[in-house]
Kinemage of the C-alpha trace (Angstrom):
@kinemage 1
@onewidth
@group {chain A} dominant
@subgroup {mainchain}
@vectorlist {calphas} color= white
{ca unk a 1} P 21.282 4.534 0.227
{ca unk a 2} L 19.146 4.190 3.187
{ca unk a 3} L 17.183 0.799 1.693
{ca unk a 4} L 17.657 -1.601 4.480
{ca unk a 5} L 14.528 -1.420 6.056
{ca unk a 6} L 11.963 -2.570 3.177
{ca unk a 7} L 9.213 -0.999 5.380
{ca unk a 8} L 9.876 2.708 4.471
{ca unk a 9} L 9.429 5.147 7.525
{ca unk a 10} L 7.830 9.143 7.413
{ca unk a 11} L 10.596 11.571 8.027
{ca unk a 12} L 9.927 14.612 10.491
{ca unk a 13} L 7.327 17.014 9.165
{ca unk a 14} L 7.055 20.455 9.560
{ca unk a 15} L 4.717 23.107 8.106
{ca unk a 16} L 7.979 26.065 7.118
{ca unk a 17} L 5.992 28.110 4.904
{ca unk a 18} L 3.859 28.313 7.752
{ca unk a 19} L 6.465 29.145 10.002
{ca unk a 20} L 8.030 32.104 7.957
{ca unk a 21} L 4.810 33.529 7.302
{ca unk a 22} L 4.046 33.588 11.136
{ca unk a 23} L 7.096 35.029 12.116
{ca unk a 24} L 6.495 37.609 9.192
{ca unk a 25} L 10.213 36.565 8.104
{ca unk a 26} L 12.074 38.096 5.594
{ca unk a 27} L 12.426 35.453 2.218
{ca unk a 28} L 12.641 35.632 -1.229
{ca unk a 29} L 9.952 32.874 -3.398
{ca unk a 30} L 11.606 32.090 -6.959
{ca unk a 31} L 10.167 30.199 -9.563
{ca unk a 32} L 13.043 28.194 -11.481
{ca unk a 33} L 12.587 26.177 -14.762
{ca unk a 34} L 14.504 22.972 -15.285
{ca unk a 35} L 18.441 23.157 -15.093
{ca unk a 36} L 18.844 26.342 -13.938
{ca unk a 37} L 21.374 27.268 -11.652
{ca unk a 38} L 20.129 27.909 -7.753
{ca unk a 39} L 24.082 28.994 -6.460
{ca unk a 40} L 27.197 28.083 -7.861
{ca unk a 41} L 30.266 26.418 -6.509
{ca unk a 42} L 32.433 29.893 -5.450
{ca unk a 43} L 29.548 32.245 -4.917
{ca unk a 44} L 29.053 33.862 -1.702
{ca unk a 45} L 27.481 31.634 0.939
{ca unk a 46} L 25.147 34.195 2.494
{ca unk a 47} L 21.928 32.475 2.419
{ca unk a 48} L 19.857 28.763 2.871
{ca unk a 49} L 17.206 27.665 0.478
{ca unk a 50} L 14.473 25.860 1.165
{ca unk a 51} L 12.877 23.588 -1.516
{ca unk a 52} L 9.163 23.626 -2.001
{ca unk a 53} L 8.473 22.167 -5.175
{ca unk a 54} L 10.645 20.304 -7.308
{ca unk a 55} L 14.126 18.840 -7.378
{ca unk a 56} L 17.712 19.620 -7.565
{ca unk a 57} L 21.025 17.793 -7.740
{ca unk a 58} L 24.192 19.319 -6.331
{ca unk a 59} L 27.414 18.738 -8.025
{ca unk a 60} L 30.852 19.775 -7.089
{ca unk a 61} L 33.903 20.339 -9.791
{ca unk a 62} L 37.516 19.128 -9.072
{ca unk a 63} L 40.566 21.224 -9.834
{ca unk a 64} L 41.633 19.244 -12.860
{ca unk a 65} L 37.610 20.129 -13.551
{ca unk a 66} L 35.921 16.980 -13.496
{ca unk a 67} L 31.966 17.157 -12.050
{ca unk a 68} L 30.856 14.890 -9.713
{ca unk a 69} L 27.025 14.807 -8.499
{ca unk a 70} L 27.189 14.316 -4.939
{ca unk a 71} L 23.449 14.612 -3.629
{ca unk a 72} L 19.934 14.880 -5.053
{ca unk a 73} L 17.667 17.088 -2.741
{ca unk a 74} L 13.264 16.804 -3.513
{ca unk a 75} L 10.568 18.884 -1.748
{ca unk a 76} L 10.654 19.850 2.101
{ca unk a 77} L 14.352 19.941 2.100
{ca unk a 78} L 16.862 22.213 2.405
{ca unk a 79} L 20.226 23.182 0.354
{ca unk a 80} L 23.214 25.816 0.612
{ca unk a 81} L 23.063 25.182 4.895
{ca unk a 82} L 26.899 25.624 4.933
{ca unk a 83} L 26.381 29.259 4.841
{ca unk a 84} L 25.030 28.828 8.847
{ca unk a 85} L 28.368 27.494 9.710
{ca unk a 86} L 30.027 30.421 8.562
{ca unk a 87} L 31.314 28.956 5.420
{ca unk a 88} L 32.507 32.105 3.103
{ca unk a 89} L 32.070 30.465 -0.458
{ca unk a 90} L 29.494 28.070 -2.046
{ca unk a 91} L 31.751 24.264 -1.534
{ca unk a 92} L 28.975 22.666 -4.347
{ca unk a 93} L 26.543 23.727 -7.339
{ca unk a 94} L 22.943 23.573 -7.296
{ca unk a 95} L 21.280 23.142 -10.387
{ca unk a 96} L 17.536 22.399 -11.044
{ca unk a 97} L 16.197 19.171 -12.252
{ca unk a 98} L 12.384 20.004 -12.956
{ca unk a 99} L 10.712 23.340 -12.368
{ca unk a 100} L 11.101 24.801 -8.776
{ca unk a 101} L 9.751 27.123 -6.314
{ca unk a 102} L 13.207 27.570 -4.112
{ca unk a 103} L 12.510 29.918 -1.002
{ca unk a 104} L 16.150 31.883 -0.107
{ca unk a 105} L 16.521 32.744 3.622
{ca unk a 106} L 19.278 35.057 4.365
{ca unk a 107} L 21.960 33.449 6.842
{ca unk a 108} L 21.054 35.378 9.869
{ca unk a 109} L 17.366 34.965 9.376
{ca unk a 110} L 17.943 31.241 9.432
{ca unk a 111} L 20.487 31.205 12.345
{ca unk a 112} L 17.805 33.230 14.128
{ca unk a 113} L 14.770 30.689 13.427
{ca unk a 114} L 16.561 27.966 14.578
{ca unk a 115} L 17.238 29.496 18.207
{ca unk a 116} L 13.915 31.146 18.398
{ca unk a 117} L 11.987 28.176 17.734
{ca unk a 118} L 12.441 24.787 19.031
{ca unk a 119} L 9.994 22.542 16.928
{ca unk a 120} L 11.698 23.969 13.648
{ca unk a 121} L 15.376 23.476 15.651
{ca unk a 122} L 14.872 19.558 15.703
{ca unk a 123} L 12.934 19.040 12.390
{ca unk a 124} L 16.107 21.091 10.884
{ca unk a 125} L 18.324 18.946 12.962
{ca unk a 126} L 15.899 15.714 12.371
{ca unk a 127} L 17.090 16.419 8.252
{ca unk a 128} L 20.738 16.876 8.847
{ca unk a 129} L 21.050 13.245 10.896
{ca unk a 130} L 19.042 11.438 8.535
{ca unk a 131} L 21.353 13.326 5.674
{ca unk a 132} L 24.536 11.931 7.596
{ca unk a 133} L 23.129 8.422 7.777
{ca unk a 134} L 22.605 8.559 3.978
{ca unk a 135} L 25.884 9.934 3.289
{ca unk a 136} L 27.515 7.101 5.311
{ca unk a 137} L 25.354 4.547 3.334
{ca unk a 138} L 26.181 5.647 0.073
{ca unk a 139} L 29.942 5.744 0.939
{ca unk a 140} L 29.826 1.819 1.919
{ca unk a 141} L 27.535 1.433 -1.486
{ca unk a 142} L 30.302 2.921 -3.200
{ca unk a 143} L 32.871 1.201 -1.603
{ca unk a 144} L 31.427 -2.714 -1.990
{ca unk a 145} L 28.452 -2.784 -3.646
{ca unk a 146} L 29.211 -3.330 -8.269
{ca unk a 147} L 27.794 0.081 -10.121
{ca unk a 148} L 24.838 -2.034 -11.709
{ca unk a 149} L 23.329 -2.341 -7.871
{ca unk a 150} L 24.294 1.489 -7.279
{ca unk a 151} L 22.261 2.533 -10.167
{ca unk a 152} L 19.136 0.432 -8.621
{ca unk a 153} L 19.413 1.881 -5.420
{ca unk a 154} L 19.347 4.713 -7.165
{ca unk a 155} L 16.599 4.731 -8.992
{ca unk a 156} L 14.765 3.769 -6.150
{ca unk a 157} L 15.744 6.964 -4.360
{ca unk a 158} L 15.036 9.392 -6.633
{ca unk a 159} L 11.262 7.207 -7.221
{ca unk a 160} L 10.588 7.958 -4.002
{ca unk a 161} L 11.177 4.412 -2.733
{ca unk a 162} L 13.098 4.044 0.796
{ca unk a 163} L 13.728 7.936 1.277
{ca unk a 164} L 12.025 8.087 4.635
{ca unk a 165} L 9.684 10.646 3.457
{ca unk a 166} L 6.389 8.335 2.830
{ca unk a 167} L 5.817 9.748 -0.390
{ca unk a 168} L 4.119 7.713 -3.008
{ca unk a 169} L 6.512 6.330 -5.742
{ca unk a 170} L 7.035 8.830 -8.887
{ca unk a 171} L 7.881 8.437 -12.317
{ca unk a 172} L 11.345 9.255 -12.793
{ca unk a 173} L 12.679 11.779 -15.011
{ca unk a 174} L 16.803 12.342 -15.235
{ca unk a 175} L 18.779 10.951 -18.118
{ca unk a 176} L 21.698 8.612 -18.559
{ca unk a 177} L 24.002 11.360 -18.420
{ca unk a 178} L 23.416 12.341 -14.610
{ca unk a 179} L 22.093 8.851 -13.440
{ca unk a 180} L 25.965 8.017 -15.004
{ca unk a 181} L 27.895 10.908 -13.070
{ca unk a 182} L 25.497 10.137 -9.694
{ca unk a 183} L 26.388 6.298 -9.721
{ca unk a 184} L 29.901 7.127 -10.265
{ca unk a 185} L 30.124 4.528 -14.002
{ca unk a 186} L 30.555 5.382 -17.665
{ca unk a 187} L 26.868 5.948 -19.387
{ca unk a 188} L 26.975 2.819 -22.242
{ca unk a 189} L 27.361 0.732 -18.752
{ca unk a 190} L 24.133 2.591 -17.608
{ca unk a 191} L 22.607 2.014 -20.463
{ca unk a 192} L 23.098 -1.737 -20.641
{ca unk a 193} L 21.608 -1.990 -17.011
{ca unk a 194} L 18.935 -0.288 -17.522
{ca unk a 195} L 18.374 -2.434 -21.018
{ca unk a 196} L 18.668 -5.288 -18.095
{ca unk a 197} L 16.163 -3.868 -15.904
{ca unk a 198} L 13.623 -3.350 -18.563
{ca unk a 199} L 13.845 -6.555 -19.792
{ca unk a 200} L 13.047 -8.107 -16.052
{ca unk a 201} L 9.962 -6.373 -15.621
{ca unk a 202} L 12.528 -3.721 -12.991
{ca unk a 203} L 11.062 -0.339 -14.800
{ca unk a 204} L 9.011 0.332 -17.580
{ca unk a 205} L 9.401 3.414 -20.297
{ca unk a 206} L 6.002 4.863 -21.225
{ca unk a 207} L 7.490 8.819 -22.559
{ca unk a 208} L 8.642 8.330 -18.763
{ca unk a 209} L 10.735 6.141 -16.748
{ca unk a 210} L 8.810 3.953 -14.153
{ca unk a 211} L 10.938 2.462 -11.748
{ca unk a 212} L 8.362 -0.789 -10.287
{ca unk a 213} L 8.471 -2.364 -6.535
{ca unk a 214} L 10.336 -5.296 -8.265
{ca unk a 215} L 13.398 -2.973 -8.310
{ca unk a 216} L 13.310 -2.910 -4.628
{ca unk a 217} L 13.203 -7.005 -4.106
{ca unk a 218} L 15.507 -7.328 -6.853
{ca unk a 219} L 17.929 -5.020 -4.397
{ca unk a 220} L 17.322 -6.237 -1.112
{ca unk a 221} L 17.657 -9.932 -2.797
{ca unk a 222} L 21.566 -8.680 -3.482
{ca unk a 223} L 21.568 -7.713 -0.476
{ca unk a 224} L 20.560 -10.829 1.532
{ca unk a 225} L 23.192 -13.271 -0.639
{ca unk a 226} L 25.901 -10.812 -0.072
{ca unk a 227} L 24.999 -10.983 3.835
{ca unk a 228} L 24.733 -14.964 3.068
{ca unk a 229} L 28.250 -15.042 1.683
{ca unk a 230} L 29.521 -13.286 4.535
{ca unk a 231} L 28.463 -14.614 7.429
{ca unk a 232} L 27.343 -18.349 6.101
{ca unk a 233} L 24.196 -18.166 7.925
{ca unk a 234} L 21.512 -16.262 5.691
{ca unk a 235} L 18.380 -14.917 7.666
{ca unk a 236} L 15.199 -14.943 6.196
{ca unk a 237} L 14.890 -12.784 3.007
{ca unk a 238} L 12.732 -9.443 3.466
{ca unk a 239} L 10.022 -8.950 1.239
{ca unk a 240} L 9.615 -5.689 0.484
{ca unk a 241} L 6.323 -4.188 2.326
{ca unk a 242} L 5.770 -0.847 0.653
């Protein structure tokens, strides 16, 4: 979940409000309250959104209808970008996790952006690697790593910690439920983890989940004995330097 490096590194920035304004582009500002729907898995796929405030998650539904949340998307980043490959029909839901103000860019308008301006070209592009690479590290979390160290890293994510951006750490606020469906375990196994976590200092519940830089060492501890085990010869463990 893109945590190996305990010294976190800024992501790409690029001022797109400023951009659309200057090019006097054509986009539609909506304010959204918590859990509503952005687009829905089957809709038309005629349009990107760009996130300025707030969070989402975006879920996709089987055939024998069972949900799966497959990504978590926060400010400066963008959702529904299938629709610039052509893709006919929404593939995922997007459904709001705090309030939002969602910007909606017609297809075309977006396709045209990214060949008319270079700088907003490579931050785009910039987002979409550093997506892949995340993709690819949650797969081999899934894969090897048990669900009580998926639901750390996490936590840690969606706290801001390790997500490339730089931002400061958050409080956290998602329930058992979704943190259950994202980690891909039952939610009484959540719960008992968490119960763990709180009990070893790992986050602390004030009216709001506060996930603490302990969570981080306690992760990239894991980490280092599984490496240990593997290869026999442990290297020094990495402190995390937040």
């Amino acid at each position: 979940m893109g945590l190996g490096n305990a010294k976190k590194s800024k992501a790409p920035s690029f001022d797109v409000m400023g951009l659309l304004t200057q090019h006097n582009t054509r986009w539609i500002v909506s304010q959204y309250k918590e859990n509503q729907i952005v687009y829905a898995q089957g809709d038309p796929a005629d349009s990107v959104f760009y996130i300025h405030r707030g969070k989402v998650k975006i879920t996709v539904v089987s055939k024998l209808g069972k949900e799966a949340i497959v990504a978590i998307r926060g400010p400066d980043e963008f959702c529904g970008e299938g629709a610039l490959t052509g893709t006919s029909l929404r593939l995922a839901t997007t459904t709001t996790m705090s309030t939002c103000e969602i910007i909606r860019l017609e297809s075309e308008i977006g396709v045209r952006l990214l060949h008319e301006n270079q700088e907003f070209a490579d931050y785009f592009l910039a987002l979409l690697l550093t997506r892949t690479a995340r993709v690819e590290a949650d797969l081999v979390d899934q894969l090897f790593n048990s669900s009580e160290m998926r639901l750390a890293r996490a936590l840690l994510l969606l706290a801001n910690y390790g997500n490339d951006s730089g931002l400061e750490p958050i409080p956290v606020k998602v329930n058992q439920e979704t943190l259950a469906a994202l980690v891909g375990t039952t939610r009484s196994r959540v719960n008992v983890f968490m119960n763990k976590f709180r009990k070893l200092g790992l986050i602390k519940y004030n009216g709001k989940l506060e996930v603490q830089k302990g969570l981080l060492n306690f992760v990239l501890m894991n980490d280092h004995i599984s490496s240990a085990r593997t290869t026999g010869t442990p290297e020094p463990f990495p402190l995390a330097n937040l």
